[in-house]
C-alpha positions, 0 to 999 in steps of 0.5 A: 912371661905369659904369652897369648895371642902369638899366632894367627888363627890360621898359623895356630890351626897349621900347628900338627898337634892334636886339640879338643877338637881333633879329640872329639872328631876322633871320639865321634867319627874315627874316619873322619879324624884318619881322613882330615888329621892324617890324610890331611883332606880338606873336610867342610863341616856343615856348621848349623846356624847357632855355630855360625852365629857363636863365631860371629859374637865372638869375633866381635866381642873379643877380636872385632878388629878381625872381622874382615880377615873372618867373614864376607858381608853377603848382598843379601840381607838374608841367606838361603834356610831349610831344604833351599839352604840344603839343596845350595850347600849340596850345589857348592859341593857336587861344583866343587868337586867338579871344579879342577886346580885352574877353576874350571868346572868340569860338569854342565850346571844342569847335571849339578843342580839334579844331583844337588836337588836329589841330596837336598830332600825336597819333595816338590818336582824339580824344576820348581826347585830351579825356578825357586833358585834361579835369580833368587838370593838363593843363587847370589849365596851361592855364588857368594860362598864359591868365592869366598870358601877359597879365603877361608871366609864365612858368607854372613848378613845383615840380619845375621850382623844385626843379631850378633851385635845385640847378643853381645850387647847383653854379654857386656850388660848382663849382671852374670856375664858383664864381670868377665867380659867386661874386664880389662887389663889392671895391675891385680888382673890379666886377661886374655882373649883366644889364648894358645897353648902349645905342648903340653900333655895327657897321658904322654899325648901332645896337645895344643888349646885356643882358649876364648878368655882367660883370666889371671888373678895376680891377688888371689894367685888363680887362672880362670878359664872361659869358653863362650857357647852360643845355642839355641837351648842355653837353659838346657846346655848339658844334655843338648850341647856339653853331652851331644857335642862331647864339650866335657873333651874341651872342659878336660883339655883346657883345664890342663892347658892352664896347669900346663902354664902354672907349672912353668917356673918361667911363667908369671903365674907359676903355682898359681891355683887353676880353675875348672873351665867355665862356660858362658853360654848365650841364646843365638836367638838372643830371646834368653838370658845367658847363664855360665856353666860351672864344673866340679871334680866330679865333673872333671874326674868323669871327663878323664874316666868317662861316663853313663848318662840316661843308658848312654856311654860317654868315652873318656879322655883317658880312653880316647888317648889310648885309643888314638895312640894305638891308632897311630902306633899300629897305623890301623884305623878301620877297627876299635882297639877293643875289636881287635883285641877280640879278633873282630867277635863282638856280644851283641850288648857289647 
């Protein structure tokens, strides 16, 4: 039996398993993964505006009915940008921060304006940056994201809504992506929408995957993963995303997560032959047509053994899972393996 769908979001993310995302955390910021996966502290990350606006296409093309359960509509019709947007993050920060278990913030909002107005990076005086804040949709954003970041919701607007929606609209009409997104349920296919795996492993190492689609072919006997990017480059997704933020981790992971299915003799699909992941990617501007990324086993083979790309070495995930591992087994996290190993002296080139 093929199972999808059998947690909440918020249940499948309390599973303490590693995931693509915890992996690229760990390939990127070894501290960050100790202080958020081990220490289990609470870490915001700043997600920009092409990450937020990939959540919300994807909520509404495959889970509108959890839109509520995602996201806060915002009264105003546009939210904070630029430095004002930098200086009302650092605002929620430094308040949070100050604010104890009974909600009682414990610093006067002056103190936390002039330490937000220093992290922000404006350069015009600050009491103009406070006129510029108070009484605007600023300060109503503000206080929006103070209540609602508790619920685990994401603050969004009309325009914002606006835009999602038309993206969407060219996903399913799209003659490149309309197939995939379009396709229901019959008796030769089977689709899935944020599909959960848990338990299987690379290496020895447990993992568990949310895959955005998945499509089984009962005719042609194949699983076919798909992951949705939205970007700002989407014809320049190699080097600005899959590169940058290290999606090849991802493209490696779920790949595995479907042999993990296919070698399940209770699943439906055992045996069945699995492809490589397949990304479609749309434009968060909705200004350029979406395009889907395909990978090979060259592809594939660099993901798991690492790679070079223009002088830049990027890790692989067999690599990063010994790496972990080692992290975990000898509970050290503020030295490389590798510079330990070489009792902390290191060639200048490396």
């Amino acid at each position: 039996m093929i199972k999808g769908n059998s947690k909440t979001e918020a249940n499948y993310r309390a599973v303490m398993l590693d995931s693509s995302s915890s992996l690229k955390d760990f390939s990127q910021d070894r501290k960050k993964y100790y202080k958020k996966y081990i220490l289990g502290e609470k870490i915001e990350d700043k997600d920009n505006a092409s990450a937020n606006m990939g959540r919300i296409v994807e909520t509404l093309l495959m889970e509108p009915h959890l839109f509520d359960e995602k996201f806060y509509m915002s009264s105003c019709a546009s939210t904070p940008t630029g430095l004002m947007l930098d200086f009302v993050e650092a605002l929620y920060k430094h308040t949070k921060d100050a604010t104890d278990e009974d909600g009682i913030v414990g610093r006067p909002m002056n103190e936390l304006m002039e330490d937000a107005y220093k992290d922000s990076g404006f350069k015009i005086k600050y009491e103009a940056v406070v006129n510029k804040f108070i009484g605007s949709d600023a300060e109503i954003y503000y206080n929006e994201i103070r209540r609602v970041r508790t619920l685990n919701l994401t603050v969004v607007n009309t325009t914002e809504i606006a835009v999602a929606e038309k993206i969407v609209e060219q996903l399913r009409i799209n003659s490149t992506t309309a197939p995939i997104v379009n396709l229901v349920n019959s008796s030769r296919y089977q689709v899935f929408d944020q599909m959960q795996v848990e338990g299987y492993t690379i290496d020895g190492h447990l993992f568990k995957s949310m895959l955005d689609k998945v499509v089984i072919d009962h005719k042609e006997k194949t699983i076919q993963p798909y992951d949705l990017k939205c970007t700002w480059s989407v014809e320049n997704f190699y080097e600005e995303y899959y590169l940058y933020r290290r999606a090849y981790i991802q493209a490696y992971l779920y790949y595995h997560a479907m042999l993990h299915i296919a070698s399940d003799p209770d699943s439906e699909c055992y045996g069945y032959d699995v492809k490589n992941l397949q990304f479609i990617v749309c434009d968060s501007t909705n200004y350029y047509q979406p395009l889907i990324y395909t990978l090979d086993e060259g592809d594939m083979n660099d993901a798991y053994k690492g790679f070079v790309h223009k002088g830049r070495t990027y890790p692989g995930v067999g690599d990063l899972i010994a790496a972990l591992t080692w992290c975990i087994t000898t509970n050290t996290w503020n030295i490389s393996h590798k510079n330990y190993l070489s009792n902390g002296i290191v060639n200048i080139k490396g």
